[in-house]
C-alpha positions in Angstrom: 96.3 29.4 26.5 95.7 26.5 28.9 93.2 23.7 28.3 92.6 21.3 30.8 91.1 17.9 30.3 88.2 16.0 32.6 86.8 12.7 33.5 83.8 12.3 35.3 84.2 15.8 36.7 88.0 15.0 37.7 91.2 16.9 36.1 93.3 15.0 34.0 96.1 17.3 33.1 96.4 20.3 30.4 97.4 21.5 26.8 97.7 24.2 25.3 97.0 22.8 21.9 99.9 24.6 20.4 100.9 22.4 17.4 100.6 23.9 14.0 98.2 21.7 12.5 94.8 22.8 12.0 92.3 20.1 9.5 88.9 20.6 9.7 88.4 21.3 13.5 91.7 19.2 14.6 93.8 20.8 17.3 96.8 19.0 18.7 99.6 19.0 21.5 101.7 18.3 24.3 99.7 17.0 27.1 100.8 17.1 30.9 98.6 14.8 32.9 98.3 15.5 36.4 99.1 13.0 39.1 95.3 11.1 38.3 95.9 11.7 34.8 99.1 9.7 35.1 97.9 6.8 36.8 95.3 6.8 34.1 96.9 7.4 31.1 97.6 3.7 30.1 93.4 3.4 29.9 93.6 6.7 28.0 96.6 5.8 25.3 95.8 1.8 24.7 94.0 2.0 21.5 97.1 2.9 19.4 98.8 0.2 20.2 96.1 -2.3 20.0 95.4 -1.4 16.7 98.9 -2.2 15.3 98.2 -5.2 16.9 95.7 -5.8 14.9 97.6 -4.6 12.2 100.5 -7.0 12.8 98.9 -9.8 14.0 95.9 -10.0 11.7 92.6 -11.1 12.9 92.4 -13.2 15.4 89.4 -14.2 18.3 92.3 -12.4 21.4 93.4 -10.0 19.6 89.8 -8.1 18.3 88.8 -9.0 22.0 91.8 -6.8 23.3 91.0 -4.1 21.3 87.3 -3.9 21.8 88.5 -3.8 25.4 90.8 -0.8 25.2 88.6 1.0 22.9 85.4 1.1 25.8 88.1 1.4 28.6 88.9 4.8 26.4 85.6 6.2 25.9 84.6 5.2 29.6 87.1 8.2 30.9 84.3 10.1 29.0 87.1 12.8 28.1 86.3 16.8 28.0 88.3 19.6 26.5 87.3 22.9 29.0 88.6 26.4 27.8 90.9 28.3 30.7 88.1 29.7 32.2 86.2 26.2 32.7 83.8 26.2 29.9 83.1 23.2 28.1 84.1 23.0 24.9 82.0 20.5 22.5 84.7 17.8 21.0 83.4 14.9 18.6 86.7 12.9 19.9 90.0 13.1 22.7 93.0 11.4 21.7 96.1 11.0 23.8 99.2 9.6 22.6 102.4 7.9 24.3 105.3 9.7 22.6 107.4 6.8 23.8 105.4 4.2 22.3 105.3 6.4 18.8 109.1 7.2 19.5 109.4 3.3 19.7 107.8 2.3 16.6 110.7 3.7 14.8 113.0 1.8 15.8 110.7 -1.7 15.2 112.6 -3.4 11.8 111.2 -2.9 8.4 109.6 -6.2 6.7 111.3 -7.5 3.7 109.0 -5.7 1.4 109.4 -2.4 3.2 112.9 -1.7 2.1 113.2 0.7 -0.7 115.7 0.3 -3.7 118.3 3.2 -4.4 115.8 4.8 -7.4 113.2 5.0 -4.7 115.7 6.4 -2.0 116.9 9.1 -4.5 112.7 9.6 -5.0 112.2 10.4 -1.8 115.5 12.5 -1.2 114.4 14.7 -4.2 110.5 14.7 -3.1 112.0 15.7 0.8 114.8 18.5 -0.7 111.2 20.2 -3.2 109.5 20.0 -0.2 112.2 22.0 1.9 112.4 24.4 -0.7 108.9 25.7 -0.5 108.6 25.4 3.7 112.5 26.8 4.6 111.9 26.3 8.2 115.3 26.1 10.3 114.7 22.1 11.5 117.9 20.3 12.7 117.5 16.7 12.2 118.6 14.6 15.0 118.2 11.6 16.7 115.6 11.9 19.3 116.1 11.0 22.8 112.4 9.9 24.4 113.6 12.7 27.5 114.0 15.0 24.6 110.0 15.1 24.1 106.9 15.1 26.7 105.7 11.9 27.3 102.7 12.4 25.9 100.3 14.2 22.9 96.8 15.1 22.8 94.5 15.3 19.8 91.2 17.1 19.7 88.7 17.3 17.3 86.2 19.8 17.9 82.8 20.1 17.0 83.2 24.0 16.3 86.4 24.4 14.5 86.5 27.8 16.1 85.7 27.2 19.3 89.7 27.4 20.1 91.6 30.1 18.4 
């Protein structure tokens, strides 16, 4: 099924909500913005990376201010999640994410006290291979290209965790 998003009675672009997780009324998935969407979607994906500002920089007097800014740039968009045949459906929050910038963050280098130690490496390994075991989906596990992925992702938490099937 195709969900579109609005702002201020506008079309934004579409989902259809199709990733697998489901928590407590959370829907996600690819997003395709139209052409307004796209000229809006810096507004509508600023937050993220404001916040690991935040996170990086610490507190500071420019960097709260920049944040406060692209948090009420966000909810002025006034984002809505309509069903395919127009309804409104009632969402607590709309989140849209640049897969670039998240494909980015990977690649940013690890502080000092990040790095792991081979006992905690073999940890992991063993935690990741116990895991497998018990999900044995077919996943190949390879470097991802950013053309590899739509650009960006859209989170949706709705007030009626039923309202989308």
């Amino acid at each position: 099924m195709r969900y579109t998003v609005w702002s201020h009675g506008r079309q934004l672009g579409e989902t259809d909500l199709g990733f697998a997780f489901r928590y407590n009324g959370m829907r996600c998935g690819w997003f395709h913005p139209t052409e307004l969407g796209d000229r809006l979607m810096p507004i509508a994906t600023a937050v993220s990376p404001a916040l690991r500002t935040l996170y990086t920089v610490g507190r500071d007097p420019t960097v709260c201010a920049d944040l406060c800014s692209a948090v009420d740039q966000e909810e002025a968009l006034e984002l809505e999640l309509r069903s395919p045949d127009g309804a409104l459906i009632a969402t607590e929050d709309i989140g849209v994410i640049d897969t670039h910038y998240l494909l980015s963050l990977a690649e940013c280098d690890l502080r000092e006290d990040d790095t792991l130690d081979a006992e905690q490496e073999s940890e992991i390994e063993a935690l990741f291979e116990s895991w497998r075991g018990e999900n044995p989906l077919e996943i190949e596990l390879s470097p991802a290209d950013e053309s590899d992925f739509p650009r960006y992702q859209i989170q949706v938490h709705l007030v009626d965790r039923d309202a989308v099937p």
